[in-house]
N, C-alpha and C positions, 0 to 999 in steps of 0.2 A: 072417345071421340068418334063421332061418324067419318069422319073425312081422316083416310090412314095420311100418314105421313111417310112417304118411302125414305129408304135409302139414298136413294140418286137418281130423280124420274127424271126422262126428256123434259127439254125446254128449249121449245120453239124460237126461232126471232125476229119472225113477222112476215118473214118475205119466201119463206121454203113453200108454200102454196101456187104463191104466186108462179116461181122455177118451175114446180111439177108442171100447171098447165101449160108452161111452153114446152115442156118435154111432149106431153100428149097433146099437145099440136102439134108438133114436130112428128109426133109416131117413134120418134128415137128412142123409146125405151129402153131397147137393152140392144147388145151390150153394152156400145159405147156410143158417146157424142159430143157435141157440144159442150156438154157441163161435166164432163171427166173432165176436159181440156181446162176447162175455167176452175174447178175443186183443185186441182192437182195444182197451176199456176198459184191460185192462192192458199198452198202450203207453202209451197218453194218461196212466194214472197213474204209471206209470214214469219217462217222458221230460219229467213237468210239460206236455203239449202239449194245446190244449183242442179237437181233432180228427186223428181219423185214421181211413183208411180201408185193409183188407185186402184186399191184391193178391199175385196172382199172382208177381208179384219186383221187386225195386229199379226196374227199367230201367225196367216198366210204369209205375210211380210217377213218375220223372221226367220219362216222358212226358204224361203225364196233368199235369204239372204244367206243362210247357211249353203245353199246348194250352188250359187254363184261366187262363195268364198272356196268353194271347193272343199267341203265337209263330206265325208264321205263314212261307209263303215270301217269300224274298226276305229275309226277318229277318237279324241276325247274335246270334249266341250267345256271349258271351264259356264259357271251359273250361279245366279244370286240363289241361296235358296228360301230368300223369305220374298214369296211371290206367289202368283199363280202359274196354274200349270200350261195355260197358254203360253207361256213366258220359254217353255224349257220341253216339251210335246214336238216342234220340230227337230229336237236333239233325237229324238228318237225315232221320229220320220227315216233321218239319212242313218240310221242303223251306227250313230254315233253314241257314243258312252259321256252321259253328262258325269262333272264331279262339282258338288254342290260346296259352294265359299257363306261362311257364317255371316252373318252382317255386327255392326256396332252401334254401340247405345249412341254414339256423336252423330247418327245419321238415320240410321236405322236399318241402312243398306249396305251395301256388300264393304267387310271391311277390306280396307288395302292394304296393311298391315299383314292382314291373313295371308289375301292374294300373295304377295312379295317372299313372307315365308314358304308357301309352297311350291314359287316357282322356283326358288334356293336350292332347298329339297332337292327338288327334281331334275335341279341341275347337277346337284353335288353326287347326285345316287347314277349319272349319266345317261338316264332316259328321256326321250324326248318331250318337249315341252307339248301340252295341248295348243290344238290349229285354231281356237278360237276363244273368247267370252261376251257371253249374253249379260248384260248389266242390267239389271232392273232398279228404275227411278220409282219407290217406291210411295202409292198414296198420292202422286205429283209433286212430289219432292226431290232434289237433284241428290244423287250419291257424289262422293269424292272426288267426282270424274274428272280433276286434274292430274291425281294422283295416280289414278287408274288408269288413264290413259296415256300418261308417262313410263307407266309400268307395260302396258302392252307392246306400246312401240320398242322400249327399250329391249323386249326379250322377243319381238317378232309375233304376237300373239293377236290375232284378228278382233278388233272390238265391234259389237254390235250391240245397240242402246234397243233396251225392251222404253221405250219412254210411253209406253199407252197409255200410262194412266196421266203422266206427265207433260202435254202439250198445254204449250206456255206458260211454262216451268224456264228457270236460267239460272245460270251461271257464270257472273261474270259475266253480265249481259248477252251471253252467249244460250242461245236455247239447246235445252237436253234433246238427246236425238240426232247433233251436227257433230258433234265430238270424234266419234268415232267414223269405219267405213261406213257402214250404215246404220238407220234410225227407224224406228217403227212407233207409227202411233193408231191408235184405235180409235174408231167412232163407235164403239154399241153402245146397246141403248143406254147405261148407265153411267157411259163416261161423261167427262164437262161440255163436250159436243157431243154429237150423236147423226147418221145418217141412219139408223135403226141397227145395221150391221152392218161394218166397215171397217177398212185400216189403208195407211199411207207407209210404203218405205220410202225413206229419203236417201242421198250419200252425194258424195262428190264428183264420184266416178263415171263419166258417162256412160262406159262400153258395160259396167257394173249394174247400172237401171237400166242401162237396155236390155241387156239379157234380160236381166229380172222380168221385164217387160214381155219379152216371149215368151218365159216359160210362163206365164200366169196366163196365159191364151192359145193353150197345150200346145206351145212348141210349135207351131204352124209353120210350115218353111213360106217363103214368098211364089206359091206357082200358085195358077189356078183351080187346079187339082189340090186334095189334101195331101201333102208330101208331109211326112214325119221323117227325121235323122236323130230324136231324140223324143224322151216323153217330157210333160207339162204337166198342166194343173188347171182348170176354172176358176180362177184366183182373182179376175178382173170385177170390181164394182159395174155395177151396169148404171147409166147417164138420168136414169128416175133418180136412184138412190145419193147420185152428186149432186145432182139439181138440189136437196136437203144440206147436203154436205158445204156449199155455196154459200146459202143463207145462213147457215151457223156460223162458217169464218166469219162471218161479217162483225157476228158477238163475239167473236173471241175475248178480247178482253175485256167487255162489260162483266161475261163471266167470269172473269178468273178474277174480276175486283169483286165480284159480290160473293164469292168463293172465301176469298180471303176476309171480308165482311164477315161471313158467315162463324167465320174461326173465331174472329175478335169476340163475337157475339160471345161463344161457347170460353173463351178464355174469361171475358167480363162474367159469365154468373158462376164459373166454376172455377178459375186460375185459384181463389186465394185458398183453396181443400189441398192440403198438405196431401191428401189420399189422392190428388191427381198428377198427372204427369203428360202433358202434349207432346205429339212429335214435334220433334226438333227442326230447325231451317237452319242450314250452314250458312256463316257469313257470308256473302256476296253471293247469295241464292236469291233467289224466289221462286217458292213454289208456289203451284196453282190451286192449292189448299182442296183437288179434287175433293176429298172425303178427311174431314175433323175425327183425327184418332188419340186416344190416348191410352193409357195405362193407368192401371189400381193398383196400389202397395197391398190390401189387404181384401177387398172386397173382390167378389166373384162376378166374372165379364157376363158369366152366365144368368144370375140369378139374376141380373139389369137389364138384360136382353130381357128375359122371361114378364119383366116388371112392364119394359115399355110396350110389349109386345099387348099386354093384357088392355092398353092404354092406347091401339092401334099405331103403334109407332115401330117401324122397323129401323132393326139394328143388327149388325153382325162383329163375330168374333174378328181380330184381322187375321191374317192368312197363315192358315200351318203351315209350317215349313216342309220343302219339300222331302228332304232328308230322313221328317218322318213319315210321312203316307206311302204306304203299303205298297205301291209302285216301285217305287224307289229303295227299298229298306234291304237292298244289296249295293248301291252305287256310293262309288266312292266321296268321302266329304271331308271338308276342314271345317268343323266345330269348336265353337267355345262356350254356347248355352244362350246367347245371346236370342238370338232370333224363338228357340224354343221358351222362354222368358216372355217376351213382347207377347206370345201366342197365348201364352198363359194368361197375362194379365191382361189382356189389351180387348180395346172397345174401339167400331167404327159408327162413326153419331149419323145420323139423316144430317145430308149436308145440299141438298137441291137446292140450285141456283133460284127458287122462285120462293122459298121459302122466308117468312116474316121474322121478323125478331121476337116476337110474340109468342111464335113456333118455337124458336130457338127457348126461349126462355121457359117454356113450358117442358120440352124432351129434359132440360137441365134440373130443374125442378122437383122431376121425375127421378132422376139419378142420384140426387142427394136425400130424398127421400130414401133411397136401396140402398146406398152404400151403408158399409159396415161401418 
């Protein structure tokens, strides 16, 4: 094919053009302005969340919520470890010790089951419990987060929702990301929205995103002079890149149905191959079907990749788990093989919102052609 087929390209929604020239008529470029105020408002009305502030990308967001949860060195972090490393990289900003939770084939994220077992453990052996977990909603799909978030509160354990890949994702008609104290979701470029690079933390709390809110704007005390009493971060989105972020709320849900479109598509040419395997949706979920992934009983992720690649179609394996890369291959973990399993067998399909059925029908094509 001349024309590649990405993974997850931008997809505009008519009107982010239009936003940027009022920004450059305005001159408000950066940092902030108008259309921070207006992105951020339609998070908060979007997600039902009764704060949030606009950042720079997910990561910045978790971090920021680590350091306002009061994570500190020497801390321990509970973490999904079937994720990316933006997900669990601020564990290691605050000189905190992540320990990495297996996930389950019923979700494919973090299992609660595990989690429960090892806060047991670590009760029954009298050391104290970790000051936090980062949950990641993996692919835009909800984890158990009834159950997990029953199990936090219940032992005092700080919950904070990696949900980036996951906006307009739910549970229980409840969106991933409100669950917990805080929520993090990402605009780059590949996710279901996109402001090119960006993230939003959410939470309840107001004195909670406020801080958040200074320290992503290094900590500036209120005089006219730079007064510091603490340090910060560059963590603020600047009012172009909202002006983007604006117009894409707008699609939110056109996307996350032609998302889910997308899936059906890849379910109808491929469901009836006994050799395949889609991630799962929990009952009284919806995910936002960001990226159509599945799993092979016998065929190799790789030689498929290799296949579509030849065919200008991108594809990727899904996410090693953290537990194994080289980073991490002293921190502590509760494993069961699950996640390292998915990593084995598992494929992420081109799932871009702008994509045909046609396209769909042709990457699948391709796939049953490879498989073993």
């Amino acid at each position: 094919m001349k024309k590649r087929i990405f993974l997850s390209p931008p997809h505009m929604g008519g009107r982010e053009l239009e936003y940027i020239k009022q920004v450059f008529e305005s001159n408000y470029i950066a940092p902030l302005g108008e259309f921070v105020d207006r992105f951020e408002k339609s998070i908060k009305n979007y997600t039902k969340s009764r704060y949030a502030v606009a950042l720079s990308s997910a990561t910045a967001a978790l971090h920021l919520a680590l350091r306002v949860a009061g994570v500190k060195e020497g801390d321990e972090v509970l973490a999904s470890t079937f994720t990316f490393i933006g997900s669990v990289a601020p564990i290691l900003y605050q000189k905190a010790t992540p320990i990495f939770i297996d996930s389950d084939y019923e979700s494919w994220n973090l299992d609660p089951n595990l989690l429960e077992d090892f806060i047991l453990k670590r009760l029954k052996s009298g050391k104290k419990l970790p000051k936090a977990l980062i949950l990641t909603h993996l692919y835009g799909q909800s984890a158990k987060i009834e159950e997990i978030y029953f199990l936090c509160e219940k032992y005092g354990i700080i919950l904070i929702e990696d949900a980036a890949e996951s906006l307009g994702a739910t549970y229980k008609e409840k969106h991933t990301g409100t669950f917990g104290r805080f929520g993090a979701y990402s605009f780059n470029g590949n996710k279901i929205l996109t402001t090119s690079g960006g993230g939003v933390l959410v939470g309840e709390n107001q004195k909670d995103i406020e801080k958040a809110r200074f320290l992503s704007t290094q900590a500036k005390e209120p005089y006219l002079h730079y007064e510091h009493k603490t340090y910060g971060y560059n963590y603020r989105l600047s009012n172009v890149l909202a002006a983007i972020g604006v117009g894409q709320m707008e699609v939110i849900e056109k996307r996350v149905k032609k998302r889910r479109e997308i899936f059906e598509w890849y379910k109808s040419f491929l469901g009836n191959f006994e050799e395949i395997e889609f991630m799962p949706e929990l009952p009284q979920s919806r995910g936002n079907r960001w990226l159509t992934t599945l799993t092979f009983k016998r065929s190799n992720p790789l030689k498929i990749i290799e296949h579509l690649e030849k065919h200008n179609i991108e594809s990727r394996p899904l996410w090693k788990p953290m537990h194994l890369q080289p980073l991490f291959k002293d921190a502590p973990k509760v494993v069961k093989g699950v996640s390292e399993d998915l990593f084995k067998r598992g494929l992420c399909l081109p799932s871009g919102s702008a994509m045909s059925k046609e396209e769909v029908e042709l990457v699948s094509s391709l796939i049953i052609e490879s498989m073993e």
